[in-house]
C-alpha positions as CSV (number, residue, x, y, z in Angstrom):
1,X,314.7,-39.6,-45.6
2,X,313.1,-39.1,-48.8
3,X,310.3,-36.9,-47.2
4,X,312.6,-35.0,-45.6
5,X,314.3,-33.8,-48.5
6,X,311.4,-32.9,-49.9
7,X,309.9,-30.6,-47.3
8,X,313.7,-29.3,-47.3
9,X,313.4,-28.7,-51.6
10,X,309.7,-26.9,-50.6
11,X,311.2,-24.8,-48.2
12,X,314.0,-23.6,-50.4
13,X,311.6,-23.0,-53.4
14,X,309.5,-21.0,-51.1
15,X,312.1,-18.7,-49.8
16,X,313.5,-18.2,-53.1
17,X,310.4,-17.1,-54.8
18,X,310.2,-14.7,-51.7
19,X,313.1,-12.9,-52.4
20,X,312.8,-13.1,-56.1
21,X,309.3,-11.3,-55.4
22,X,310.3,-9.0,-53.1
23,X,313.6,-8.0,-54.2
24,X,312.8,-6.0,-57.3
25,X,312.2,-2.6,-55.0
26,X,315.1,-3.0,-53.4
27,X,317.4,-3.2,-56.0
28,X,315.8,-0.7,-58.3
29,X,318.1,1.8,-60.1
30,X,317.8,5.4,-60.0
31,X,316.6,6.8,-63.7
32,X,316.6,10.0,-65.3
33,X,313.8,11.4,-67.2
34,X,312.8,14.8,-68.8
35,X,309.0,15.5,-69.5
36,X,306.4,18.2,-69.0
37,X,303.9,18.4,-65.7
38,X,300.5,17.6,-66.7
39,X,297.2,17.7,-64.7
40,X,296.6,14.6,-62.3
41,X,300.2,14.5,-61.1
42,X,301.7,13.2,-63.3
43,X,304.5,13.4,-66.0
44,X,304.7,12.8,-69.6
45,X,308.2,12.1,-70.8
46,X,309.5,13.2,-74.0
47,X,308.9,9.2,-75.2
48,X,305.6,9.7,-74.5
49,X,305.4,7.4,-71.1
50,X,303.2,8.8,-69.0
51,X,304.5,8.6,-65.6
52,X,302.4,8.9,-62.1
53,X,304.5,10.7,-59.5
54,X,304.5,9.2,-56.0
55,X,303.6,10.1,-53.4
56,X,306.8,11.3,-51.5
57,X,308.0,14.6,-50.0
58,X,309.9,15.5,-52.6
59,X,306.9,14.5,-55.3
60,X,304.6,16.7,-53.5
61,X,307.3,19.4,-53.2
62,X,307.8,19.2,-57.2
63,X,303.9,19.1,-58.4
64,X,302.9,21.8,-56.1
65,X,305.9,24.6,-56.6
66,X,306.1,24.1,-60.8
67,X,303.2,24.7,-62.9
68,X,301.8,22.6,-65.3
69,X,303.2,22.8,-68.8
70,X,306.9,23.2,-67.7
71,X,309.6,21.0,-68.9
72,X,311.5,19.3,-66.1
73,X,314.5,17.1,-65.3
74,X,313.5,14.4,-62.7
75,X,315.5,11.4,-61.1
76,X,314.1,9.1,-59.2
77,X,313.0,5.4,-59.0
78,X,310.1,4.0,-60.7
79,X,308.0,0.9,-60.3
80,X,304.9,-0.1,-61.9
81,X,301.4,-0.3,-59.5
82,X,298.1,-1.2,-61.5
83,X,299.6,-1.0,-64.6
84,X,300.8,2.3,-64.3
85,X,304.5,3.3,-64.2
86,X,305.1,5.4,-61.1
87,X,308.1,7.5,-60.3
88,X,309.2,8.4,-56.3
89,X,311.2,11.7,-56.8
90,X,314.4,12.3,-55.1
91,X,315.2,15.4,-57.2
92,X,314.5,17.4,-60.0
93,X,315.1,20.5,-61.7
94,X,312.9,22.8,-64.2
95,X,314.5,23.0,-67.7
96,X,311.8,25.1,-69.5
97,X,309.6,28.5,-67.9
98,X,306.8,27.4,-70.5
């Protein structure tokens, strides 16, 4: 009985840390943030985060119709890859002609 239990505690553990781990994107909140387009696609917000912007339909839509230089209102969700903060777009709006 006492093995069974134990494969049974494993098993548990294991899913757990599998939803713990996989969860995060899920549950991640939408977030506002205002910065200027800069080369590379990406974003520098007015704390000074430098954000990559993913690569969505609506990212692609917003680094190829405003310029670099303009100030603009983005929400979206962002998660970290290699270290790098990364924000998928679902909308923005330009706040500054630069």
């Amino acid at each position: 009985m006492n093995k069974k239990l134990r494969w049974i505690f494993i098993g548990m553990v294991c899913v757990l840390s599998f939803a713990l781990i996989f969860s995060s994107p899920v549950f991640a909140d939408e977030v506002t943030i205002v910065g200027e387009i800069i080369e590379g696609y990406q974003i520098v917000a007015e704390d000074s985060t430098v954000y990559d912007v993913g690569d969505t339909d609506m990212g692609d839509d917003l680094m190829n119709q405003v310029d670099v230089g303009k100030k603009v209102k983005i929400k979206g969700t962002v998660k970290e890859e290699d270290g790098q903060k990364v924000i998928d777009v679902t909308s923005y709006e330009i706040i500054e002609a630069n």
